[in-house]
DRENKOLVO-443460 format. One record per residue (C-alpha): z, x, y; residue number from 1; residue in three letters. Coordinates in nm, 4 decimals, decimal comma, padded with zeros to 6 digits, always signed. Last residue first. Example, Ala and Ser with C-alpha at 12.3 -4.5 7.8 and 13.67 -1.06 7.14 Angstrom:
// residues 2
REC pz px py n res
REC +00,7140 +01,3670 -00,1060 2 ser .
REC +00,7800 +01,2300 -00,4500 1 ala .
// end
This chain:
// residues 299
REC pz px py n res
REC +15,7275 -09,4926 +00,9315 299 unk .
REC +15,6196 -09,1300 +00,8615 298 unk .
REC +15,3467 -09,0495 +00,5792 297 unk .
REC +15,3267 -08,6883 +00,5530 296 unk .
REC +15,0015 -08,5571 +00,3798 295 unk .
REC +14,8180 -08,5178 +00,6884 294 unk .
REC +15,0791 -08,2937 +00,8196 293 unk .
REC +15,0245 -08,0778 +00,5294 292 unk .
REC +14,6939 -07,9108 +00,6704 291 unk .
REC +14,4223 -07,9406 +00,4437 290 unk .
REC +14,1846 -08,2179 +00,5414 289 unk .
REC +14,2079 -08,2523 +00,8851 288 unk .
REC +14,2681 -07,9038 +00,9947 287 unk .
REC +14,0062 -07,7202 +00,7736 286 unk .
REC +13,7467 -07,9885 +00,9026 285 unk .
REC +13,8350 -07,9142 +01,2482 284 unk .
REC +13,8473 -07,6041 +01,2355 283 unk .
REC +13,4631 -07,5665 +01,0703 282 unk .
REC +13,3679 -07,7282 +01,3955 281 unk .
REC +13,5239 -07,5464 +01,5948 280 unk .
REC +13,4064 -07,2140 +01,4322 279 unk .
REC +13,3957 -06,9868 +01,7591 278 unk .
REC +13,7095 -06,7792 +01,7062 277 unk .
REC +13,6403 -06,6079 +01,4137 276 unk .
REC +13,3125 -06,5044 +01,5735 275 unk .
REC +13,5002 -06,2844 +01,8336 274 unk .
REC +13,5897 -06,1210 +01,5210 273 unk .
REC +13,3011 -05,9085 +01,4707 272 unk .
REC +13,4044 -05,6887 +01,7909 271 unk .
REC +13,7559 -05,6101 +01,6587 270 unk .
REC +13,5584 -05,5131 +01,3445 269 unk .
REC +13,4312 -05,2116 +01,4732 268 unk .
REC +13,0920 -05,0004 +01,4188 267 unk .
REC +12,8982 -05,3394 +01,4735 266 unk .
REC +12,5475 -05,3236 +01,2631 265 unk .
REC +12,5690 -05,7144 +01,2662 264 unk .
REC +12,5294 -05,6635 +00,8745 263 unk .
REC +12,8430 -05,4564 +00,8033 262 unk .
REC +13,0448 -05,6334 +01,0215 261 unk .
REC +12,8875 -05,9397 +00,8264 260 unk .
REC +13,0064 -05,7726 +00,5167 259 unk .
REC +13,3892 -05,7159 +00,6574 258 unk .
REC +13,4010 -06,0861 +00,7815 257 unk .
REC +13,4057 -06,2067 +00,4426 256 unk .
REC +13,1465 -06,5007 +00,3825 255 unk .
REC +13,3541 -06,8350 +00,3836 254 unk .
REC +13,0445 -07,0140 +00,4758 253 unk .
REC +13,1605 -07,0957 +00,8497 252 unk .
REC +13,1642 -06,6713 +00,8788 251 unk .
REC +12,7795 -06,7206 +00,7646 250 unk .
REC +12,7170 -06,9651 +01,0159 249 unk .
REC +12,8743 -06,7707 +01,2941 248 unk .
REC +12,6945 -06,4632 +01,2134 247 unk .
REC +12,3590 -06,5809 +01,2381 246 unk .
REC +12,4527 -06,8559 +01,5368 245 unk .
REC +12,5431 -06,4939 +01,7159 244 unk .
REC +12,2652 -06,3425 +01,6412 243 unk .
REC +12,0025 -06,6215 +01,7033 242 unk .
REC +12,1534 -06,6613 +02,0402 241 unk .
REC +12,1110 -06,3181 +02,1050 240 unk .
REC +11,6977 -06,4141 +02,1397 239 unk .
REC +11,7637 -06,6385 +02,3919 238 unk .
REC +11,7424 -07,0231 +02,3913 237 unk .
REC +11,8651 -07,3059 +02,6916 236 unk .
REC +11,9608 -07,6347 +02,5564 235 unk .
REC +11,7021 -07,9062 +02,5801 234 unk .
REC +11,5501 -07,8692 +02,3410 233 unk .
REC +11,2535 -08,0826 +02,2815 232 unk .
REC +10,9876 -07,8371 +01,9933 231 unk .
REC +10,7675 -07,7650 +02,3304 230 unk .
REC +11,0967 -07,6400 +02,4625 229 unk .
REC +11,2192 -07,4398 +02,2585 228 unk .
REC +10,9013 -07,2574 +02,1580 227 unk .
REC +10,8383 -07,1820 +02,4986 226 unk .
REC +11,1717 -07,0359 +02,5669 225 unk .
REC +11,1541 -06,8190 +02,2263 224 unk .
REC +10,8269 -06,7088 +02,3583 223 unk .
REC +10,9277 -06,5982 +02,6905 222 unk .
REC +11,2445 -06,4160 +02,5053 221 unk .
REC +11,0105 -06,2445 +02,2806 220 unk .
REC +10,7709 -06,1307 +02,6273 219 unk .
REC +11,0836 -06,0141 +02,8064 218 unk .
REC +11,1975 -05,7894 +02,5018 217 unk .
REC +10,8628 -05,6802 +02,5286 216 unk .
REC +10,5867 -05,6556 +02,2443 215 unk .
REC +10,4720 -05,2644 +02,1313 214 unk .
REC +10,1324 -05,1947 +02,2692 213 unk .
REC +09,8609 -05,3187 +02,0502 212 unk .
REC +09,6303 -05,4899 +02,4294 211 unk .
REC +09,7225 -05,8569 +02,2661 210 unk .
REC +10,1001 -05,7507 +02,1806 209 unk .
REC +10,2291 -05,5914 +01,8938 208 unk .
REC +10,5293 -05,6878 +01,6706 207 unk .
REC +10,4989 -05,3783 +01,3980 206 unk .
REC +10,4276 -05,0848 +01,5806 205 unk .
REC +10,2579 -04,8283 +01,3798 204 unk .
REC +09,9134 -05,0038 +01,4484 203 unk .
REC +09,6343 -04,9592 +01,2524 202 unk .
REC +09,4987 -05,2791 +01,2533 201 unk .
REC +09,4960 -05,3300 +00,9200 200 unk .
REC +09,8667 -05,3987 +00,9764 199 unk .
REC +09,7730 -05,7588 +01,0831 198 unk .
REC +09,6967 -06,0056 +00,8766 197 unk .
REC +09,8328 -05,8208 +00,5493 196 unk .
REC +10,1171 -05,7616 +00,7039 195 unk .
REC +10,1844 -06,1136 +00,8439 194 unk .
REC +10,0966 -06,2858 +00,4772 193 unk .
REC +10,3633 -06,0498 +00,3879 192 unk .
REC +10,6376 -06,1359 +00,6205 191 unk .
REC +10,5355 -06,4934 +00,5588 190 unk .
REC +10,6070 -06,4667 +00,1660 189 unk .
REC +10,9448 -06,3325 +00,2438 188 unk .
REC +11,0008 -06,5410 +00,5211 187 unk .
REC +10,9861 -06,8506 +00,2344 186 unk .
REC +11,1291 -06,6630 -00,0212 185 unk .
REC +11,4250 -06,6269 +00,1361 184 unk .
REC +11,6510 -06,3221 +00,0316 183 unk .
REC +11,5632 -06,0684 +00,3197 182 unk .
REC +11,7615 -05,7911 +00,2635 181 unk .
REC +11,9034 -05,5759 +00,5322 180 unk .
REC +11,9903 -05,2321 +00,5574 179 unk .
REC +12,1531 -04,9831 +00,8252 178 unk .
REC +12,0775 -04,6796 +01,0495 177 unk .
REC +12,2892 -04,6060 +01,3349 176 unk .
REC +12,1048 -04,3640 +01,6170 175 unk .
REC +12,4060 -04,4991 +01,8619 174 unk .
REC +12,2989 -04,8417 +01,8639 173 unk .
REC +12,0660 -04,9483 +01,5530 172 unk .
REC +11,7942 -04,8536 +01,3728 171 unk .
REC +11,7530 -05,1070 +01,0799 170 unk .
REC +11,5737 -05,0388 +00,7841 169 unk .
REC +11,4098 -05,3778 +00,5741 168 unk .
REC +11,4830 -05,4550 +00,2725 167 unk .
REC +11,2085 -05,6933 +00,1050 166 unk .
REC +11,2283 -05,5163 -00,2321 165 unk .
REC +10,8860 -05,4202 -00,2486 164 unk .
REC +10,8038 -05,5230 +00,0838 163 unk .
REC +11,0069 -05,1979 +00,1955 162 unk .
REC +10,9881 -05,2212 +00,5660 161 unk .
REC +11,0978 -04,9610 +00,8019 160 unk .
REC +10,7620 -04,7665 +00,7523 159 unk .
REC +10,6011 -05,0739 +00,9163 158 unk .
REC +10,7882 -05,0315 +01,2460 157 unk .
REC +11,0317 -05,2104 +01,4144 156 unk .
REC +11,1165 -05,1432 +01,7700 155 unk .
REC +11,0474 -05,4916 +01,9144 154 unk .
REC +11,3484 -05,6120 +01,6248 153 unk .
REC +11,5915 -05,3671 +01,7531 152 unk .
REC +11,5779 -05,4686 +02,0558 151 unk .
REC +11,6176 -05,8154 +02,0165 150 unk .
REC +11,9208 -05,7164 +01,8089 149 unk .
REC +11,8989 -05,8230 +01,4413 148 unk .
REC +12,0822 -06,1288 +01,2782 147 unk .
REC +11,8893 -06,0410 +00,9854 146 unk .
REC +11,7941 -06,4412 +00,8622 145 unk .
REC +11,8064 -06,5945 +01,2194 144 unk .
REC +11,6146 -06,2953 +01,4088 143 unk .
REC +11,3702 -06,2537 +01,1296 142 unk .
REC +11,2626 -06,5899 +01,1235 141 unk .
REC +11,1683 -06,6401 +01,4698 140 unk .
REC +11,0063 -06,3001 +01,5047 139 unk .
REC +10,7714 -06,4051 +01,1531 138 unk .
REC +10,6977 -06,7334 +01,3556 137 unk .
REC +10,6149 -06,5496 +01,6161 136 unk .
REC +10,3548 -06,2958 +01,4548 135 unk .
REC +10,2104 -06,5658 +01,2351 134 unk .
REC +10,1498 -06,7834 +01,5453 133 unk .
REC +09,9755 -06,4763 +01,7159 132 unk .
REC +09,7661 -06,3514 +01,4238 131 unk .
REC +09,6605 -06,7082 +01,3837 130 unk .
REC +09,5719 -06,7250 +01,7327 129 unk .
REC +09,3373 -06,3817 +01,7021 128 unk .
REC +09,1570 -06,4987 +01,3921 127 unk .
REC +09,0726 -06,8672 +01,5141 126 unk .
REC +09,1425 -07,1870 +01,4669 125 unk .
REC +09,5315 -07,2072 +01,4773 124 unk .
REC +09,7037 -07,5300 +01,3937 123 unk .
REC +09,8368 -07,4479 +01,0586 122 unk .
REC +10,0135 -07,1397 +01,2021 121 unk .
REC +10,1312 -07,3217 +01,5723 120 unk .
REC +10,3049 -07,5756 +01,2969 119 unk .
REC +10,4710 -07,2721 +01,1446 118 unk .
REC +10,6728 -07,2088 +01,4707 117 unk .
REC +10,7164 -07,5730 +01,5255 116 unk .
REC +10,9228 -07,6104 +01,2365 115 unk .
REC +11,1167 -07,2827 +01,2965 114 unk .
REC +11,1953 -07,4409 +01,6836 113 unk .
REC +11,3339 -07,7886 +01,5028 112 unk .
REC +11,4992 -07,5766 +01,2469 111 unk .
REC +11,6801 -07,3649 +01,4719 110 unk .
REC +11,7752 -07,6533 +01,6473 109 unk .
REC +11,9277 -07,8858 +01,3368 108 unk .
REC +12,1716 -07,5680 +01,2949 107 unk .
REC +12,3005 -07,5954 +01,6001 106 unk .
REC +12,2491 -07,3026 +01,8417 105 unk .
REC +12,5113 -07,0056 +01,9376 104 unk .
REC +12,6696 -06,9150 +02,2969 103 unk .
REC +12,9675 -06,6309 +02,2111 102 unk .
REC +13,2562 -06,7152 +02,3333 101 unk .
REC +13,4114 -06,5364 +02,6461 100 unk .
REC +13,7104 -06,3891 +02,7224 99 unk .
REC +13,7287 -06,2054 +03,0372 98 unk .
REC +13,7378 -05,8154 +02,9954 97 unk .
REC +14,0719 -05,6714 +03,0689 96 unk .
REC +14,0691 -05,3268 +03,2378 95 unk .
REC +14,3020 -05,0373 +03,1856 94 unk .
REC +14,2344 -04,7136 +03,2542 93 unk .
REC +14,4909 -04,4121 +03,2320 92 unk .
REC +14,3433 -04,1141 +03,3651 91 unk .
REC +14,5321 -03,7424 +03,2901 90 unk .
REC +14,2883 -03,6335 +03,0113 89 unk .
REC +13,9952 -03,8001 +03,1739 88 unk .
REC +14,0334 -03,5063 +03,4857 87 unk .
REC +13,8958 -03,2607 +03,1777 86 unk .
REC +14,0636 -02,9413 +03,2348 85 unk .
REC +13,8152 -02,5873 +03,2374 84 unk .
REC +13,4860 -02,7362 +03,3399 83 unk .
REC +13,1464 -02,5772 +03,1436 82 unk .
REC +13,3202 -02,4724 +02,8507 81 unk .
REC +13,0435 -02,6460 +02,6878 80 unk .
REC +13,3146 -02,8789 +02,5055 79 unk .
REC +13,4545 -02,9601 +02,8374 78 unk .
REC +13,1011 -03,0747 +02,9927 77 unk .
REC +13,0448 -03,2401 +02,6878 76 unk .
REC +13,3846 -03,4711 +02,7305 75 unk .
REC +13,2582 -03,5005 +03,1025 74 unk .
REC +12,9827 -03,6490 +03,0127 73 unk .
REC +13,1021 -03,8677 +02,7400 72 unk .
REC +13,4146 -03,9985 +03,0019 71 unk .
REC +13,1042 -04,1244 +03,2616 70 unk .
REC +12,8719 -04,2762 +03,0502 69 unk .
REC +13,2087 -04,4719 +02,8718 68 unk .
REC +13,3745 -04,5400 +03,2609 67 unk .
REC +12,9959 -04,6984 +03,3562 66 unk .
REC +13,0065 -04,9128 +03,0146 65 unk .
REC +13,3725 -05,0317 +03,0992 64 unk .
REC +13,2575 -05,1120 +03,4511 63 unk .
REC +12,9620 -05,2861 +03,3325 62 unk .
REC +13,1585 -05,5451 +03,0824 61 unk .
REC +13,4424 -05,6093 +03,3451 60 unk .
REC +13,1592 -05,7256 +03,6177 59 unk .
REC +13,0766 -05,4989 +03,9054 58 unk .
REC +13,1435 -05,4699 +04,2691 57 unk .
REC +13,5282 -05,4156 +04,2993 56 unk .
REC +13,5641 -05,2999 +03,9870 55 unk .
REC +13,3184 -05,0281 +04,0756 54 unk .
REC +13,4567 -04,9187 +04,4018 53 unk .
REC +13,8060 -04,8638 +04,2130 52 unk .
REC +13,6506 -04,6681 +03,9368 51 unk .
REC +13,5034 -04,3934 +04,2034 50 unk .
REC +13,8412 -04,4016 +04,3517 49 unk .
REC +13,9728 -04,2983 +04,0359 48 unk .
REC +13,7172 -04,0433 +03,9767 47 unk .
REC +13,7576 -03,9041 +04,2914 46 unk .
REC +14,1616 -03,8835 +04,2907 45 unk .
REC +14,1047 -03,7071 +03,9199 44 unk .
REC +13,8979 -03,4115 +04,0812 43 unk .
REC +13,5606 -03,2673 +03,9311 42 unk .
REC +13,3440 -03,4007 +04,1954 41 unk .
REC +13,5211 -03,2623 +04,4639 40 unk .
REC +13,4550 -03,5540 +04,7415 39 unk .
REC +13,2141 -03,5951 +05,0241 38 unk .
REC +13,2075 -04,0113 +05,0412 37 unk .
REC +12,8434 -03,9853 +05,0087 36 unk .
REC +12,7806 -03,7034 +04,7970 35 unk .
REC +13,1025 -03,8483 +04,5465 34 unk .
REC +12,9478 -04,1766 +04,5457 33 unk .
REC +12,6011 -04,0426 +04,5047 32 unk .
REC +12,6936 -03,8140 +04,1974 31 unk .
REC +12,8729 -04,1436 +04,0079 30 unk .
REC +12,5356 -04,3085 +03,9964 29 unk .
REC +12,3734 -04,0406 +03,9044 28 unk .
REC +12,5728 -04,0309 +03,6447 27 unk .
REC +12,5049 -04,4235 +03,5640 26 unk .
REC +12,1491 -04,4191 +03,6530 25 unk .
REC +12,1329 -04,1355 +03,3621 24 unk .
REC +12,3632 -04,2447 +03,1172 23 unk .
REC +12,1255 -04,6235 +03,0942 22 unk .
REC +11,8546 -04,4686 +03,0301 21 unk .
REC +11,9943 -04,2751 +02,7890 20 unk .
REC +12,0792 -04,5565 +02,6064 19 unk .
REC +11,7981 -04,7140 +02,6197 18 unk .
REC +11,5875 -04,4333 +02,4771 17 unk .
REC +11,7672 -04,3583 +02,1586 16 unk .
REC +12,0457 -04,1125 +02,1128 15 unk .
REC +11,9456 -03,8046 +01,8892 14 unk .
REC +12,2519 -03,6581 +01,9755 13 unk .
REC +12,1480 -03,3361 +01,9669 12 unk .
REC +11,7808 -03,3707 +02,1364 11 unk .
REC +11,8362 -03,7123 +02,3196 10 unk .
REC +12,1527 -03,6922 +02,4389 9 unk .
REC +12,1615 -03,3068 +02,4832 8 unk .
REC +11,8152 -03,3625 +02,7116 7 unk .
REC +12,0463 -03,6103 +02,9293 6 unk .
REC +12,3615 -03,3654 +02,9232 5 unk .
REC +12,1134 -03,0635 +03,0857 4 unk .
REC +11,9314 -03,3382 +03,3513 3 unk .
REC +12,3203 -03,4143 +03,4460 2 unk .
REC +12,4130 -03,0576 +03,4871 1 unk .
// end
């Protein structure tokens, strides 16, 4: 039954590889437990035992993701008329992720590792390094100005970009498609030099790496770490980073939260506004000069 959900995932649903990836070590998962501790698989004790173990060996943020796999395949099992009463009628969960801001960069650090990004350009001597710098630079740029998942960006591919316009086509979680304009014409004219570098290769991938096989998310977040340091930071870079500093700069702007919803790809805005809560800085300055304490002059 699992193997039949997993090819419904991916043939119906259309859900991308990661995903189902991640279903499939989760149900099978949840099989083992019940083989091993010889329970009826369909039952509402064994599925709240089975969430027991896991809060007792995994973080808040898996366990919720191991209930979701779980609840979807036994919602399709109900709607195939496969199991009669669906035990996730009758289970109340609760769990209560810990809080936790979302690490972003200073602004002065994104341009120190940009900098150095189109330094590597300028200092290249031959074809193959300038392909390189271009290509990281370009990765650099498009994580801070899109605010693009990391794997979203190593699954671009040239039919998602319309240089005309400079939109490019997102695919997000869940199969969810959405646009993004590039508006600086800085990245705009690198994204072009890095076309016309490179996409004569004939190459549908668009970040590739030296043997044209789509870049890693582990080989990005190398870079990113290289780039870091060899421009002196000292605080540790990902790739998420970029996204979060993305949308926390723009909310510091004044830009609705609605549109950066909208731009994160996030299908709710209860998880946009975890950014509303990481502009200290931009508190601070609200606080001092507009709150009508400051006014009051008390002897």
């Amino acid at each position: 039954m699992i193997d039949d959900y997993i090819c419904f995932c991916h043939n119906r649903k259309n859900l991308n590889s990661k995903t189902i990836k991640s279903y499939r070590i989760d149900l099978r998962q949840y099989k083992n437990y019940i083989e091993k501790n010889d329970m009826e698989w369909r039952g509402k004790q064994a599925i709240e035992s089975y969430i027991e173990e896991l809060h007792d060996h995994y973080k808040p943020k898996s366990v919720k993701r191991k209930i979701a796999s779980l609840k979807a395949f036994f919602h399709y099992l109900e709607l195939e008329d496969i199991i009669e009463n669906n035990p996730f009628h009758k289970i109340q969960i609760k769990y209560k992720e810990p809080f936790i801001l979302p690490k972003t960069i200073p602004l002065n650090s994104i341009k120190a590792i940009i900098c150095y990004a189109y330094e590597q350009i300028k200092l290249a001597t031959t074809v193959y390094s300038q392909k390189i710098a271009l290509r990281n630079a370009l990765i650099l740029e498009l994580l801070f100005v899109t605010g693009m998942r990391i794997s979203e960006l190593c699954s671009l591919n040239l039919d998602q970009i319309d240089r005309n316009d400079y939109i490019i086509r997102i695919n997000g979680k869940g199969s969810k498609e959405r646009l993004i304009q590039i508006c600086n014409s800085k990245v705009q004219q690198l994204l072009d030099l890095y076309i016309d570098k490179t996409q004569n290769d004939n190459n549908r991938f668009f970040f590739v790496n030296r043997r044209n096989n789509p870049l890693s998310e582990q080989s990005v977040r190398y870079m990113i770490s290289n780039y870091a340091k060899k421009a002196r930071i000292t605080q540790h870079i990902t790739p998420h980073m970029f996204r979060h500093s993305f949308a926390t700069l723009l909310l510091e702007e004044g830009v609705d939260i609605r549109y950066i919803q909208q731009m994160l790809g996030h299908s709710s805005i209860t998880t946009t506004q975890i950014y509303t809560h990481t502009s200290i800085s931009k508190q601070k300055i609200i606080l001092a000069t507009k709150h009508p304490r400051n006014k009051m002059e008390i002897q």
